[in-house]
Every structure is written in structure tokens, then in C-alpha cells.
N, C-alpha and C positions, 0 to 999 in steps of 0.2 A: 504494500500500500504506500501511496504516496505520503510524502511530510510537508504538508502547507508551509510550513515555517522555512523550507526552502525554495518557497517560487523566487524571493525579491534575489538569489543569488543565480538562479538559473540561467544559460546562457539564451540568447534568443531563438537561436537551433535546439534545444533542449525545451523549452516554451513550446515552439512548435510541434515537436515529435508528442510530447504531454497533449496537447491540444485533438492532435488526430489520434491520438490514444482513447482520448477519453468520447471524443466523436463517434469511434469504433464500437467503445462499450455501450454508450447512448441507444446507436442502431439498433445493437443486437438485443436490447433491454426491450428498444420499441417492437422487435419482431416477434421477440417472446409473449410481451400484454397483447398482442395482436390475438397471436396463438391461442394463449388460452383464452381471451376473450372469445374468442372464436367457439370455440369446446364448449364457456361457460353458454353460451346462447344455445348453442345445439345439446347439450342436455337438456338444458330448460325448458327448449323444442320438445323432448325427447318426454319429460317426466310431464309435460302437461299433456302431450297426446295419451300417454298410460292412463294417466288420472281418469280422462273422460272415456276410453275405452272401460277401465273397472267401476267408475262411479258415474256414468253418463246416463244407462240406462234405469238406473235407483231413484233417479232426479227425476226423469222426463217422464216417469213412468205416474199413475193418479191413484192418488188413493184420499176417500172420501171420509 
């Protein structure tokens, strides 16, 4: 892990490599929330069609 306490000695080549370093990690961070967001929708797709299949026809169904 990086030491904040040494950016103000870093050289400006060293700055930059830091910079697309952490650019790098950013991406791969956003590809990932992407991802599982992705997954968290499609389950949630997934567990509300269940629901209405097991508990669809208890519902619709008439009772006096």
C-alpha cells in the first residue's frame, strides 16, 4: 500500500506511474460493481418470478 506522506517527495514520473496505477484499480473496481450489480438484478429477477410462481396462485385465487 501506498504512504500518502510521501507524494510531496515523489518525482513527477513516479506521480504519474501512481496516477495510472490507481486509474487501473478504479476501472477494475468499476467492472466489478458493474458485475455484481448485474447478478444482484438478475437474482432479484430471478427470486420474484419464484415468489409469484409458489405464491401467485394463493393470491388470485377467491375465497368468500
Amino acid at each position: 500500500m501506498f504512504d500518502p506522506a510521501l507524494l510531496p517527495v515523489l518525482a513527477s514520473d513516479q506521480l504519474r506511474e501512481l496516477a495510472a496505477d490507481l486509474l487501473t484499480q478504479v476501472r477494475a473496481q468499476e467492472q466489478e460493481l458493474v458485475f455484481r450489480q448485474a447478478k444482484i438484478d438478475k437474482l432479484t429477477q430471478e427470486l420474484a418470478l419464484h415468489q409469484r410462481w409458489r405464491f401467485g396462485a394463493r393470491t388470485e385465487s377467491f375465497s368468500p
